[in-house]
N, C-alpha and C positions, 0 to 999 in steps of 0.2 A: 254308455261307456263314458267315463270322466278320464279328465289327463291332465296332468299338471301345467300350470302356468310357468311356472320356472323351467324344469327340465324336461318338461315333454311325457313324464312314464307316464305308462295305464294306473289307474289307481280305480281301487275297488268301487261299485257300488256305494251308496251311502255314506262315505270317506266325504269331508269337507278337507282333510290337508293329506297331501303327499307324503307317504310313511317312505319314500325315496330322501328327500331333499326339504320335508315341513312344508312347503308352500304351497298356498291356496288352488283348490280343485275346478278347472274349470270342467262346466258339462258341453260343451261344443266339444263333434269330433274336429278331430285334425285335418288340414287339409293338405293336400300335396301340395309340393310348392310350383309355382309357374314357373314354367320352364321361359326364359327368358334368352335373347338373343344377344349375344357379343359384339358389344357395338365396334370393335376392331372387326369383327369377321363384314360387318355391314359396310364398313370404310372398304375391306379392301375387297369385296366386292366390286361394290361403285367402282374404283381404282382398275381392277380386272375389265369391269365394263367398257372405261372410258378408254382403257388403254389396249383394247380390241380394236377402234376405230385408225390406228395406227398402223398403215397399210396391212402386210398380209397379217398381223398379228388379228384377226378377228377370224380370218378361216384358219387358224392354227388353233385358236382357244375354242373355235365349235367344235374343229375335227375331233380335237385331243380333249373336249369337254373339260377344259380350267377350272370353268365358272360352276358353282355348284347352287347355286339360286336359280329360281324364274326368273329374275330381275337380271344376272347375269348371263343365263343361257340365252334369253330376249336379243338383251344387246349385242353378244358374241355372235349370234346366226345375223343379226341385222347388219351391224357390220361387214361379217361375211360376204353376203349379198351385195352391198354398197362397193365392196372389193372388186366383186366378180364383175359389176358392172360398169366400174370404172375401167375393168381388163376390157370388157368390148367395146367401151366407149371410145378412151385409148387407140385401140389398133382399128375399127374402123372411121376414125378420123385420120391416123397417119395413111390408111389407104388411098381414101377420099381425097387427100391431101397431095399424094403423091400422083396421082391421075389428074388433080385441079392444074397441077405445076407442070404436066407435060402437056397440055392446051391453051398454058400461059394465063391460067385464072387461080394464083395462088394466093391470091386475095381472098379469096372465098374460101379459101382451107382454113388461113386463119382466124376467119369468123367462128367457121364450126371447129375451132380450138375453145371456144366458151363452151361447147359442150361438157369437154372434158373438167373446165374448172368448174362448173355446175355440179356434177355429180363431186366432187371433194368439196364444196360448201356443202351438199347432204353429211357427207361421212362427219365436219367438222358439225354442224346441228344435233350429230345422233351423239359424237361426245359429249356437249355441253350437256345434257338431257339426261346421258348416264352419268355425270359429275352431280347434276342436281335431283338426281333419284327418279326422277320418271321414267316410266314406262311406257311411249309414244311411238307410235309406227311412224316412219318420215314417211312424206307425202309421194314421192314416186317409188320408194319401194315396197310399200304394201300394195300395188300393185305387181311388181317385178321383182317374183320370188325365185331366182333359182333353187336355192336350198331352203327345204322346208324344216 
């Protein structure tokens, strides 16, 4: 099967020029075209991503599935997680803290206040990581999955 160079028609068997349009007969079929990806839909992804680690906006973008890539569902549930365990990081240091303070050792509470900023250096590394396109499990939550 031949097809034109110019405009694409089928043209007969044994035809050297397109009786559509005169222009020369190429014998290669046509190929579909590749379907290609929107570099706007890729930005705002990444953007969707990065902007999950953004306290709870990462368990509202898994719950409510935002993100419509792997590269976005990834980050959305990662974050998530980063969230959730900032939540029990959080309240079991303010406990800890408030029991340190009623035995007069609240020195010690605000040590394990770095706990708490330990896990938001995670959440702020899973940003950078979705801003720059990887796809990278942080180091203590691929262990420490609540949501799968």
């Amino acid at each position: 099967m031949k097809f034109c160079q110019n405009c694409g028609a089928q043209v007969p068997e044994g035809t050297n020029f397109c009786p559509t349009c005169g222009g020369p007969v190429d014998s290669t079929p046509l190929q579909q075209p590749v379907p290609t990806t929107n570099a706007n839909d890729t930005q705002t992804e990444k953007a969707l991503a990065a902007i999950s680690y953004l306290g709870i906006l990462g368990l509202i973008f898994h719950l409510a599935k935002v993100c419509k890539t792997d590269f976005g569902k990834f980050h959305a549930l990662q974050a998530a997680n980063v969230f959730i365990l900032e939540l029990i990081v959080n309240v079991a240091v303010s406990i800890i803290r408030t029991i340190l303070r009623q035995v007069g050792m609240g020195w010690v509470g605000s040590i394990l206040g770095l706990a708490g900023t330990a896990v938001w250096i995670l959440g702020l590394v899973g940003l950078v990581y979705a801003i720059q396109g990887k796809k990278e499990e942080l180091p203590i939550i691929k262990d420490f999955k609540i949501l799968k």
